[in-house]
N, C-alpha and C positions, 0 to 999 in steps of 0.2 A: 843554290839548292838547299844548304843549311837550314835557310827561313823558309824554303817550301814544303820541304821533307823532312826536315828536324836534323840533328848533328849525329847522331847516331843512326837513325835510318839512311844515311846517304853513304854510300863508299867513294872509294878513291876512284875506282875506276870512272864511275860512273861523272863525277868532277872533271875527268879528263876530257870524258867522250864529249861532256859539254864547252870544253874551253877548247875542243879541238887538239888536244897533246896523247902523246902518250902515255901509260901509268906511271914508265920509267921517267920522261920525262917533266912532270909530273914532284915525284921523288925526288930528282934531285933537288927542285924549288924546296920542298916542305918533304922533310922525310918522315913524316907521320902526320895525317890528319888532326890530331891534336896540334899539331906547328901552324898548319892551316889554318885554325879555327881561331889560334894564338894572333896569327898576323890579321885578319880580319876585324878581331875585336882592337886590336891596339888605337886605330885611329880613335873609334869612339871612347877609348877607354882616356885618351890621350884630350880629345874634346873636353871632356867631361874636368877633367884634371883643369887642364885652362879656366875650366868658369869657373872653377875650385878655387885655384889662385888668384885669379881678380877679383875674389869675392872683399867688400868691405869688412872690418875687421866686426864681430857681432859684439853686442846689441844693434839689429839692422832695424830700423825704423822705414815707415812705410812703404816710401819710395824705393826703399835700397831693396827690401823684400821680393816687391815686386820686379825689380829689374833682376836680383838674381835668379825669379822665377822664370824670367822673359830666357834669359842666357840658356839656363837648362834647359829648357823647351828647345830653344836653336841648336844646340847639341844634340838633345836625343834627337828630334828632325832629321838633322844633319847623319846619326849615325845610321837612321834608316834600317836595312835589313841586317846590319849586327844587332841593333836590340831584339829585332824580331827572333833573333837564334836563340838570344838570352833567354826570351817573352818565351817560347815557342815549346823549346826542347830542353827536361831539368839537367840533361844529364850533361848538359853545355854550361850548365851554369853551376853543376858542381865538381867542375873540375875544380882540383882547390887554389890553384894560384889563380883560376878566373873568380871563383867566389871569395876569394879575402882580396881582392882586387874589388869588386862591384861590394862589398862591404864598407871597407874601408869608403869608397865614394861617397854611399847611401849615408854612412856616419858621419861623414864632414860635411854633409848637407843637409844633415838631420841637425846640426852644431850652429851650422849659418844661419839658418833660418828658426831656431828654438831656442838661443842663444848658447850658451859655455855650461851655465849653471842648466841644464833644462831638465826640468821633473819627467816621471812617466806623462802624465799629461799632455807635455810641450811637444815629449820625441812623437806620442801616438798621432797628435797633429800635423808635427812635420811630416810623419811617414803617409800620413792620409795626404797632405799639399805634395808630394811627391808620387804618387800614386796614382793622386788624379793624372796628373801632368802624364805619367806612364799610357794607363789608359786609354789616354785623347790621343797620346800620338803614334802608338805601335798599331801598327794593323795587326790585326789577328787574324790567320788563313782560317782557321775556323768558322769565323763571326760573317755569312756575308753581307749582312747589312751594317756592320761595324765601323767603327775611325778607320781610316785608313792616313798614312804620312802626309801623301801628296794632297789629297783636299788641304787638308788641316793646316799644310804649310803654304798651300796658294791660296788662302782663306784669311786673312788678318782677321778679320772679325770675330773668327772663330778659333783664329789661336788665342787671340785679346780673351774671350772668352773661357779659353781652355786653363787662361793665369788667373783669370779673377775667380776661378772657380778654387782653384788652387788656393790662393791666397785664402779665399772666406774658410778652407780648412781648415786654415793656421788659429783663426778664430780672435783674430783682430778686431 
């Protein structure tokens, strides 16, 4: 509901009525909707982390590039409708332990892919190869003729696509 209706338009109760519990019931899992939104995001946030640490140590050269573009893409994919809540609703993405969270990522993958030393130049490229990547694979409830996850992830061709477009960012 998060990614349908946004993290602050949605209440508790109405979370319940859909998962079939009670409010109370409900409460005692996540005693605040912020705990909700908390354990939601973790797995993605947790993905993301993963491709972080098996990233090759940077200066990545071409192929490393690209495979770490490939990995990210299989994570956000993977984290599906938690980016969407990211994507969707700001006031989800500015809670602050979620936004120096999704910073901190965005910075260590703005590092991997621009290298150590990377000029303004390097970062506004990574942030555009990262970008794209975002774009191609969040469906946006808004967009109806937009990306949506599941094409793009049952589509090789056009995820293959969604990295090369990436990469030509980088400006390789």
């Amino acid at each position: 509901m998060f990614a349908e209706r946004g993290f602050h338009a949605t209440s508790l109760r109405e979370l319940a009525d859909r998962v079939g519990l009670s409010k109370a019931a409900l409460h005692y899992h996540f005693p605040s909707k912020e705990d909700l939104l908390d354990a939601l995001l973790e797995p993605a946030f947790e993905r993301i982390e993963e491709v972080i640490d098996a990233a090759p140590t940077p200066p990545l050269d071409q192929r490393a590039a690209r495979g770490l573009l490939a990995s990210y893409q299989k994570a956000v994919l993977a984290a599906g409708s938690a980016m969407q809540v990211l994507d969707g609703d700001p006031s989800a993405l500015m809670r602050p332990s979620i936004h120096r969270r999704v910073m901190k990522q965005l910075q260590a993958m703005e590092t991997l892919l621009a290298g150590p030393d990377l000029d303004e130049r390097q970062r506004l490229r990574a942030r555009a190869a990262l970008g794209v990547l975002h774009v191609t694979c969040i469906a946006h409830p808004l967009a109806d003729d937009g990306p949506h996850c599941r094409p793009l992830a049952e589509d090789r061709e056009l995820g293959q696509e969604s990295i090369e477009a990436a990469f030509a960012a980088l400006g390789r």
